[in-house]
ZAPA-438647 format. One record per atom (N, C-alpha, C, O): residue in one letter; chain; atom name; x, y, z. Coordinates in steps of 0.02 Angstrom, whole numbers, plus 50000, padded with zeros to 5 digits. Example, Ala and Ser with C-alpha at 12.3 -4.5 7.8 and 13.67 -1.06 7.14 Angstrom:
! ZAPA-438647
a; A; N; 50660; 49716; 50390
a; A; CA; 50615; 49775; 50390
a; A; C; 50660; 49835; 50390
a; A; O; 50712; 49834; 50423
s; A; N; 50642; 49888; 50354
s; A; CA; 50684; 49947; 50357
s; A; C; 50645; 50002; 50394
s; A; O; 50670; 50057; 50402
//
This chain:
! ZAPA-438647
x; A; N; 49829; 50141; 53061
x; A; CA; 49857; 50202; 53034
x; A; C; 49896; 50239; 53088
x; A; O; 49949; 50268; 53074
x; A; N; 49874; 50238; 53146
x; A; CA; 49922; 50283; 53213
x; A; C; 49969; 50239; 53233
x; A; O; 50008; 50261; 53275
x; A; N; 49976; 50176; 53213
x; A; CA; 50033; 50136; 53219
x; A; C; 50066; 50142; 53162
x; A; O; 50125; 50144; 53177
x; A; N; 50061; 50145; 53113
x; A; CA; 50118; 50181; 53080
x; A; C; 50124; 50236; 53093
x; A; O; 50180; 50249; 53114
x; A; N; 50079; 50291; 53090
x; A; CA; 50118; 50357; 53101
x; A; C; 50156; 50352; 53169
x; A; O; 50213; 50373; 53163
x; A; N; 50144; 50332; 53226
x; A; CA; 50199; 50316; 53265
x; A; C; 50268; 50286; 53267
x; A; O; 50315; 50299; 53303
x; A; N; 50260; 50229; 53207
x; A; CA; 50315; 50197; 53218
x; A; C; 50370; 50227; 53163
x; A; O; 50423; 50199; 53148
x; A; N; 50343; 50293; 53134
x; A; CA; 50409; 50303; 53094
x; A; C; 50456; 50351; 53148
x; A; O; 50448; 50378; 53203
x; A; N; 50516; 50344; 53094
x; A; CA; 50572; 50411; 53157
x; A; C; 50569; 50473; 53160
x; A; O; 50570; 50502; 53105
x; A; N; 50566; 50508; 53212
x; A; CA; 50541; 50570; 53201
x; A; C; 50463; 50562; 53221
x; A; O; 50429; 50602; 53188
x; A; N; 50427; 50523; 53264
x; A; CA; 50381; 50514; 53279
x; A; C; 50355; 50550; 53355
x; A; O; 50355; 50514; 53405
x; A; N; 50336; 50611; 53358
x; A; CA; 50338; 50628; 53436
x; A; C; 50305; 50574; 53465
x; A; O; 50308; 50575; 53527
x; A; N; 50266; 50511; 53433
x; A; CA; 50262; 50452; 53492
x; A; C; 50280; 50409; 53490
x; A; O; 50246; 50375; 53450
x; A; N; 50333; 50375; 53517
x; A; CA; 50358; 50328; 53485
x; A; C; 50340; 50270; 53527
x; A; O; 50320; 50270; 53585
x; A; N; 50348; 50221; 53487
x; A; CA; 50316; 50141; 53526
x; A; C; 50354; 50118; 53533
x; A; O; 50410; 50125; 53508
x; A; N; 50324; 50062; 53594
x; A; CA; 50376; 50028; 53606
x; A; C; 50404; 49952; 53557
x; A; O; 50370; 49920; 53517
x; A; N; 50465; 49942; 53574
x; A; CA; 50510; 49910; 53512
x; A; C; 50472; 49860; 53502
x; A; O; 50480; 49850; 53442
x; A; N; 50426; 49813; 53525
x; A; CA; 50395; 49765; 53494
x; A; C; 50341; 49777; 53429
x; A; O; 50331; 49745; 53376
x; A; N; 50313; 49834; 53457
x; A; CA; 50255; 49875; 53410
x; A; C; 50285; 49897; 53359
x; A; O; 50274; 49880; 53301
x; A; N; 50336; 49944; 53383
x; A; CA; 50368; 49964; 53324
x; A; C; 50392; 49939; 53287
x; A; O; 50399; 49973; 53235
x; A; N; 50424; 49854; 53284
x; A; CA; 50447; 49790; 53234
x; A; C; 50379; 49802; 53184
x; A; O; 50370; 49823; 53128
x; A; N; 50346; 49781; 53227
x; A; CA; 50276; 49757; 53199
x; A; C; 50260; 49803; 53149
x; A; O; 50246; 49773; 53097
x; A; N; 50258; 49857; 53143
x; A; CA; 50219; 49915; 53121
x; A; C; 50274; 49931; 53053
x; A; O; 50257; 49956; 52999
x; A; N; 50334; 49910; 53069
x; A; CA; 50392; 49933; 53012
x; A; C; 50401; 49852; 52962
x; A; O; 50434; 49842; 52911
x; A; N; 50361; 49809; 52998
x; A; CA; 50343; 49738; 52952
x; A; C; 50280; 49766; 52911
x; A; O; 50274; 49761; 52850
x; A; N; 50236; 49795; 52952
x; A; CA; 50189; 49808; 52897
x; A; C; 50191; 49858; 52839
x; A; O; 50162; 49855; 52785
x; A; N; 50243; 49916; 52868
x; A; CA; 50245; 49952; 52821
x; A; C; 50298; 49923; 52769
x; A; O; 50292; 49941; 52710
x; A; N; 50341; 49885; 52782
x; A; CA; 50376; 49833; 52725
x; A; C; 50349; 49790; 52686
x; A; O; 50362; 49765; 52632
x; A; N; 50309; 49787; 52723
x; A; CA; 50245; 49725; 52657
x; A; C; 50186; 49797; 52617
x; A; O; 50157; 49803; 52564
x; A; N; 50191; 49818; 52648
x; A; CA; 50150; 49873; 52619
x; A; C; 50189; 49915; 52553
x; A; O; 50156; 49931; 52502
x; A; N; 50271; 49933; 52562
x; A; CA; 50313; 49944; 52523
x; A; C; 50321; 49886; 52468
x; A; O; 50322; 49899; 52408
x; A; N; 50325; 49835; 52488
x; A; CA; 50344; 49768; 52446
x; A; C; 50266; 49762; 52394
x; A; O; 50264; 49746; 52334
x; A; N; 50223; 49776; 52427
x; A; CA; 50170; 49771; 52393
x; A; C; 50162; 49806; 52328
x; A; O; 50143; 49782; 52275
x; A; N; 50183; 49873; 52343
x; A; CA; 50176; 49917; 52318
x; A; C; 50226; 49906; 52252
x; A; O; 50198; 49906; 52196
x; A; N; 50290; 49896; 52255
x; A; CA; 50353; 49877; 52232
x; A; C; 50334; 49811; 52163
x; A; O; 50361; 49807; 52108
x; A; N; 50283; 49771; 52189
x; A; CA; 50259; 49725; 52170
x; A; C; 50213; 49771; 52118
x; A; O; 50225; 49769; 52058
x; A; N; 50173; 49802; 52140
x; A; CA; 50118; 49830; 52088
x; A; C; 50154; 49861; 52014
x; A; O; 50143; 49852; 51954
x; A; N; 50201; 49900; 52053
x; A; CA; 50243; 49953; 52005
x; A; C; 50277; 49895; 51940
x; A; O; 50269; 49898; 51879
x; A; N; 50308; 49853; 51973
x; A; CA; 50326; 49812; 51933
x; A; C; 50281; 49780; 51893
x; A; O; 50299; 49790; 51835
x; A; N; 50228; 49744; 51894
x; A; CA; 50176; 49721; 51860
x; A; C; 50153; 49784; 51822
x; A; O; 50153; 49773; 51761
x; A; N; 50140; 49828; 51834
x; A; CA; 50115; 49906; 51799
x; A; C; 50171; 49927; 51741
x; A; O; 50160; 49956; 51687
x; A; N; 50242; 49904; 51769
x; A; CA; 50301; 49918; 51704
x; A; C; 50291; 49871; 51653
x; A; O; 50272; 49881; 51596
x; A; N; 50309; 49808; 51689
x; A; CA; 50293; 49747; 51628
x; A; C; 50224; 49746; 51598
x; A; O; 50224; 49695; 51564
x; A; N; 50182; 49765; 51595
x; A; CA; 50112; 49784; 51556
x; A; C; 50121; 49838; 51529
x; A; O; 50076; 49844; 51487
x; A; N; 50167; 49898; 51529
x; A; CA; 50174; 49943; 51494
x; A; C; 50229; 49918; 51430
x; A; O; 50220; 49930; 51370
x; A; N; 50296; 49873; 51465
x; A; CA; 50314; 49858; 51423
x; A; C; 50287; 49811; 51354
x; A; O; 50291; 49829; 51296
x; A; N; 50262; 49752; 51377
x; A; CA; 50199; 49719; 51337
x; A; C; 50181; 49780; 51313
x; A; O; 50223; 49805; 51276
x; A; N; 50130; 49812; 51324
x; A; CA; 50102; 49867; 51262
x; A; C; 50137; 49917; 51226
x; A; O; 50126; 49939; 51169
x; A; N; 50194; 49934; 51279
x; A; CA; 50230; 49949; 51203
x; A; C; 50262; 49934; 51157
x; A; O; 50268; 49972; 51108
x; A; N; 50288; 49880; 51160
x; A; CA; 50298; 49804; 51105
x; A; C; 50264; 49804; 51077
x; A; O; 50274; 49829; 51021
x; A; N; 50187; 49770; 51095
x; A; CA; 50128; 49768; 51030
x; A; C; 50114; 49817; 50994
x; A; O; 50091; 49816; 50937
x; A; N; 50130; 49875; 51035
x; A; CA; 50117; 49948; 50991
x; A; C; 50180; 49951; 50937
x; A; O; 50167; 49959; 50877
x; A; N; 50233; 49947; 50955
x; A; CA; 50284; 49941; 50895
x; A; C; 50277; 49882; 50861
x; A; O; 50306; 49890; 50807
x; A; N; 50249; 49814; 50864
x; A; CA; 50239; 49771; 50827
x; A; C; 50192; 49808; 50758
x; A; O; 50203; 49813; 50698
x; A; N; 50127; 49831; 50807
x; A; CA; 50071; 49851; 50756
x; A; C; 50110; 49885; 50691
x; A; O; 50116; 49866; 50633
x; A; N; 50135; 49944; 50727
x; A; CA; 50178; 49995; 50694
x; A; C; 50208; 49970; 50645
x; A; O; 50197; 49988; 50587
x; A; N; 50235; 49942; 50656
x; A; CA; 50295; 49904; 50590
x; A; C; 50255; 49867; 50551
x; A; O; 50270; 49863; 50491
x; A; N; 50212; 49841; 50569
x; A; CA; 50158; 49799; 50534
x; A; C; 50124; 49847; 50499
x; A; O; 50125; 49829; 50440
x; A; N; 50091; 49905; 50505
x; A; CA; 50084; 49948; 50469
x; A; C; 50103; 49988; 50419
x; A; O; 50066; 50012; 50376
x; A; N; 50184; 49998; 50428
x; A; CA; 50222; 50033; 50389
x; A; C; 50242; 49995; 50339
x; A; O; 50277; 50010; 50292
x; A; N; 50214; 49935; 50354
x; A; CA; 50244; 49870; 50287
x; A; C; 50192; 49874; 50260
x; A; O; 50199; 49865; 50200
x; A; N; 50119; 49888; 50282
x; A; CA; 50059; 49867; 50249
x; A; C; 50062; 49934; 50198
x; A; O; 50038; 49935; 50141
x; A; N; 50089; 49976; 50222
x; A; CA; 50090; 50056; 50181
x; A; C; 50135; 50021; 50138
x; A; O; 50114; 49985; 50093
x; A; N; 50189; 50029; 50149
x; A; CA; 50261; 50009; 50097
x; A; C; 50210; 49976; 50038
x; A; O; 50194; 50001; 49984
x; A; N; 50188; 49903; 50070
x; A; CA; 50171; 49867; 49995
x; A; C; 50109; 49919; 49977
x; A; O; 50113; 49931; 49917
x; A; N; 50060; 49948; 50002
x; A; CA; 50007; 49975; 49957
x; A; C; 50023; 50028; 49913
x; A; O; 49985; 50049; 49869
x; A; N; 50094; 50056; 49929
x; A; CA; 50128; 50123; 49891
x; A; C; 50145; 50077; 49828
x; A; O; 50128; 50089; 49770
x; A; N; 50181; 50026; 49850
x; A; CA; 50213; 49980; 49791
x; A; C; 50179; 49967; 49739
x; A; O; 50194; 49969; 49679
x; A; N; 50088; 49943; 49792
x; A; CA; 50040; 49912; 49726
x; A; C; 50011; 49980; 49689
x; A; O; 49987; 49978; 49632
x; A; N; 50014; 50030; 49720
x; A; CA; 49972; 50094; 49686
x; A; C; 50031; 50085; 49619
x; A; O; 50006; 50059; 49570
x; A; N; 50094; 50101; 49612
x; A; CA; 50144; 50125; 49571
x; A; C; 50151; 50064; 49523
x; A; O; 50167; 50073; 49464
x; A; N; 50136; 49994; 49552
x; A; CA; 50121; 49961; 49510
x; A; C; 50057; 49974; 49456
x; A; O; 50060; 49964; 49396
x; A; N; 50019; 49989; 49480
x; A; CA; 49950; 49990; 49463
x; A; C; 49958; 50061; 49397
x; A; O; 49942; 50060; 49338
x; A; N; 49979; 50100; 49427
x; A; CA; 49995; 50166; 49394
x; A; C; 50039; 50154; 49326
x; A; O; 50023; 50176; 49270
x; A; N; 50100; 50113; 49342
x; A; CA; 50136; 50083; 49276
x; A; C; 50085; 50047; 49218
x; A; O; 50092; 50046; 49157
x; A; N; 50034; 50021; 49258
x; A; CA; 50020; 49985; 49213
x; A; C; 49971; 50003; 49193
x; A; O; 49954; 49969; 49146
x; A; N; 49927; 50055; 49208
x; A; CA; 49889; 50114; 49181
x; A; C; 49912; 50129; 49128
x; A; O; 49889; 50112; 49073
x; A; N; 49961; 50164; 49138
x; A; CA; 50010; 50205; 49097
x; A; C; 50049; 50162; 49033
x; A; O; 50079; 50189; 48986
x; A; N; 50039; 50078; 49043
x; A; CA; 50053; 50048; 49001
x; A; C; 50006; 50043; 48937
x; A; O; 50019; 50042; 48877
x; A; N; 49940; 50040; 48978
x; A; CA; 49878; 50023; 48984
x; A; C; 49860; 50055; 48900
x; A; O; 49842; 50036; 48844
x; A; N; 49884; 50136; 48952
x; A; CA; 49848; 50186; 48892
x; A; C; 49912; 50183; 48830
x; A; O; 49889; 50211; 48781
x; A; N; 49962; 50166; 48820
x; A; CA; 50019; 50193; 48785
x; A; C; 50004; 50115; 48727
x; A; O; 50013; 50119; 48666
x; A; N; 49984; 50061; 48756
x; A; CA; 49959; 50016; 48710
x; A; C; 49918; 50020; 48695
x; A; O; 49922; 49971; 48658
x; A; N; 49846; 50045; 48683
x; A; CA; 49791; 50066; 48674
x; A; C; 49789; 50128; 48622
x; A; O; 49743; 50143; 48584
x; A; N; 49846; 50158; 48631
x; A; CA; 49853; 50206; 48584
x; A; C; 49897; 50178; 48528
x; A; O; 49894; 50193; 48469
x; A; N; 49936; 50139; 48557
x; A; CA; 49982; 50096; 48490
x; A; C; 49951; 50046; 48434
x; A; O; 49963; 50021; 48379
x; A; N; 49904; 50049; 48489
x; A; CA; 49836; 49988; 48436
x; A; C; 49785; 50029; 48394
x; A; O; 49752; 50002; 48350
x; A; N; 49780; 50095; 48408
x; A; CA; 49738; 50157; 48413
x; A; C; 49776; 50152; 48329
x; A; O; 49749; 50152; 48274
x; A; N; 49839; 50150; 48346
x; A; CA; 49861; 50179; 48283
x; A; C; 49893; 50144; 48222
x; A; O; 49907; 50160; 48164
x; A; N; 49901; 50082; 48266
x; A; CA; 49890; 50002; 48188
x; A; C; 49834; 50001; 48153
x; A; O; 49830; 49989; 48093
x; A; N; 49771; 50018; 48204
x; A; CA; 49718; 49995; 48166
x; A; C; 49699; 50072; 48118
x; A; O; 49655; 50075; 48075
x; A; N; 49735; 50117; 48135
x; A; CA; 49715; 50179; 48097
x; A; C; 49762; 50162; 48044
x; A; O; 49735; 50181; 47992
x; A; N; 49829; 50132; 48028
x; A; CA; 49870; 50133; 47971
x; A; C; 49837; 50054; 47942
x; A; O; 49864; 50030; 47892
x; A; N; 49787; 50024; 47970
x; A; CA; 49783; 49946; 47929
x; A; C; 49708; 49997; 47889
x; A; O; 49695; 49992; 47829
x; A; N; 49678; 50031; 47922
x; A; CA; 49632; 50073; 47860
x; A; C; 49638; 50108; 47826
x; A; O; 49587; 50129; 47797
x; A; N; 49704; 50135; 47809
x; A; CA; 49731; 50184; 47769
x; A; C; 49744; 50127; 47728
x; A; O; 49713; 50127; 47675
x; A; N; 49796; 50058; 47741
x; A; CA; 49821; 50023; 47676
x; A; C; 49766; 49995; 47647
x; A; O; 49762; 49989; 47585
x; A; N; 49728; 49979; 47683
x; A; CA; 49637; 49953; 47662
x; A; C; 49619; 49997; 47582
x; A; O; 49616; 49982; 47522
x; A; N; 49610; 50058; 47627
x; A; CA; 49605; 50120; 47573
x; A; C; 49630; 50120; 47544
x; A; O; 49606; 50098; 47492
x; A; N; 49704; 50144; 47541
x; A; CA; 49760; 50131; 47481
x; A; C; 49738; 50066; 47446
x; A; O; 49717; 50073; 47389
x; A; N; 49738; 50015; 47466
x; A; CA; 49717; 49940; 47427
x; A; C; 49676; 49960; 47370
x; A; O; 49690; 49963; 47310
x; A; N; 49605; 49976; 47413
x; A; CA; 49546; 49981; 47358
x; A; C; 49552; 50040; 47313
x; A; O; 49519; 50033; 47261
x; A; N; 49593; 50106; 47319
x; A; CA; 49583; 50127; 47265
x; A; C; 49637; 50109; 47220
x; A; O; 49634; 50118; 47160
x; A; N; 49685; 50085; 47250
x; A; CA; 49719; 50045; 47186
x; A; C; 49696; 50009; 47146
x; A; O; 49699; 50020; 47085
x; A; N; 49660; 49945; 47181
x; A; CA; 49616; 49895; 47124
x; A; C; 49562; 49967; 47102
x; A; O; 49575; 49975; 47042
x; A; N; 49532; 49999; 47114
x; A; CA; 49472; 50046; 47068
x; A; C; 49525; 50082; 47033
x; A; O; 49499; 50120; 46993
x; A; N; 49585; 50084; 47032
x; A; CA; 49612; 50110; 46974
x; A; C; 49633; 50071; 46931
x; A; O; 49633; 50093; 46873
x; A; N; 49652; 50020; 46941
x; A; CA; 49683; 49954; 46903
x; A; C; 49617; 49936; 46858
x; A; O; 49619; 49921; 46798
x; A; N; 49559; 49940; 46897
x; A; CA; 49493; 49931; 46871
x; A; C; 49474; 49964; 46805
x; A; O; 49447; 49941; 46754
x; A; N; 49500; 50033; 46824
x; A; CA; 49459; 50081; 46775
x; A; C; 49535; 50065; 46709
x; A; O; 49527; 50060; 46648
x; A; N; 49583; 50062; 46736
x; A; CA; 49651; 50069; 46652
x; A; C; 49641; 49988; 46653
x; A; O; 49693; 49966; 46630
x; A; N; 49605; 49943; 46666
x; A; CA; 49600; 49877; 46612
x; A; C; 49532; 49894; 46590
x; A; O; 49512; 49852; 46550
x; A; N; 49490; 49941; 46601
x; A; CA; 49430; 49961; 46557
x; A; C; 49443; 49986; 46518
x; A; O; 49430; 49969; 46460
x; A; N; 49470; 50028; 46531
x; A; CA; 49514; 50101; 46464
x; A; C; 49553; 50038; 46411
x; A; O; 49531; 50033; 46354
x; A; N; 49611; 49991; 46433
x; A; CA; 49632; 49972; 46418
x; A; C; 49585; 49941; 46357
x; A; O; 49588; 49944; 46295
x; A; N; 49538; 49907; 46406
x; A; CA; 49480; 49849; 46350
x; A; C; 49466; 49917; 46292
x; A; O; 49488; 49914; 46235
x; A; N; 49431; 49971; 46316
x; A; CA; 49417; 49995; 46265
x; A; C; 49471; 50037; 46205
x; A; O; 49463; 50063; 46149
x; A; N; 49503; 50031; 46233
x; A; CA; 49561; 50058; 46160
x; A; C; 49564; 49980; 46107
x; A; O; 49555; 49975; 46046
x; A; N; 49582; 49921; 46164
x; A; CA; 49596; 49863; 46110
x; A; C; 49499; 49851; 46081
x; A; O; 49509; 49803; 46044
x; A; N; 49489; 49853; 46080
x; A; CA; 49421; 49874; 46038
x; A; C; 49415; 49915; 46000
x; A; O; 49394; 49890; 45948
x; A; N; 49423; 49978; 45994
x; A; CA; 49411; 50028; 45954
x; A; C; 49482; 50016; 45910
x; A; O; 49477; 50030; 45850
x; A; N; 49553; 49990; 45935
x; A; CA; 49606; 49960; 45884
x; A; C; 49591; 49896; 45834
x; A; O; 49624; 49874; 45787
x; A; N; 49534; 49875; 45860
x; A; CA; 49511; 49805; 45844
x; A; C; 49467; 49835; 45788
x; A; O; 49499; 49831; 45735
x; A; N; 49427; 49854; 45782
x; A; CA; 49381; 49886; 45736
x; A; C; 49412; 49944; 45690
x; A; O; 49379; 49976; 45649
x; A; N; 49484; 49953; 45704
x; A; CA; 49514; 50037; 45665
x; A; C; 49546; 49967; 45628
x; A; O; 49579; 49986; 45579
x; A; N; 49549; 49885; 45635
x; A; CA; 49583; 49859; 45601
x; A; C; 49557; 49815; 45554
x; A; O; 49589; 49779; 45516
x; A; N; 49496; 49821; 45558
x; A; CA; 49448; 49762; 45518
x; A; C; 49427; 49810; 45467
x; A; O; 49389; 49792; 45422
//
């Protein structure tokens, strides 16, 4: 450590030029080292922030389609109920013609009774 602080400029002690090589090699590998770290420390930041925008986008697609499937899902809710009510309301007009049906035949029923009984009582107003 007092060999570097000596060997920089501006050093009230300064060494002599062999030491001082020495000492400005170490503090160059010490710089280089360092230089080295920073760089490994960027490229690992860069890596993570790649994967972090990978995730991201991977996410915003996983949203996209689940918005897609909700609105799908919702259409077809909405289909769901609008046929359910359309059937709601065949089967309410197939019991009305039902109805209509049967009291037609119970009327058809009762004027070929009426009917029978007039040709009877014409039958007997003729004998």
């Amino acid at each position: 450590e007092e060999e570097l602080a000596a060997a920089r400029p501006g050093s009230p002690r300064r060494m002599p030029a062999a030491a001082g090589a020495a000492a400005w090699e170490v503090e160059l590998a010490v710089a280089r080292a360092e230089l080295d770290r920073s760089r490994e420390m960027e490229r690992v930041a860069v890596s993570q922030a790649a994967e972090l925008s990978a995730r991201l986008e991977a996410e915003e697609a996983e949203n996209a389609a689940l918005r897609a499937a909700a609105v799908q899902l919702q259409q077809r809710t909405d289909e769901g109920v609008e046929l359910g009510r359309m059937q709601w309301e065949v089967m309410g007009a197939r019991r009305a013609e039902a109805e209509a049906t049967r009291r037609e035949a119970a009327s058809r029923g009762r004027q070929f009774h009426a009917q029978a009984a007039l040709h009877r009582a014409l039958v007997e107003l003729d004998a």
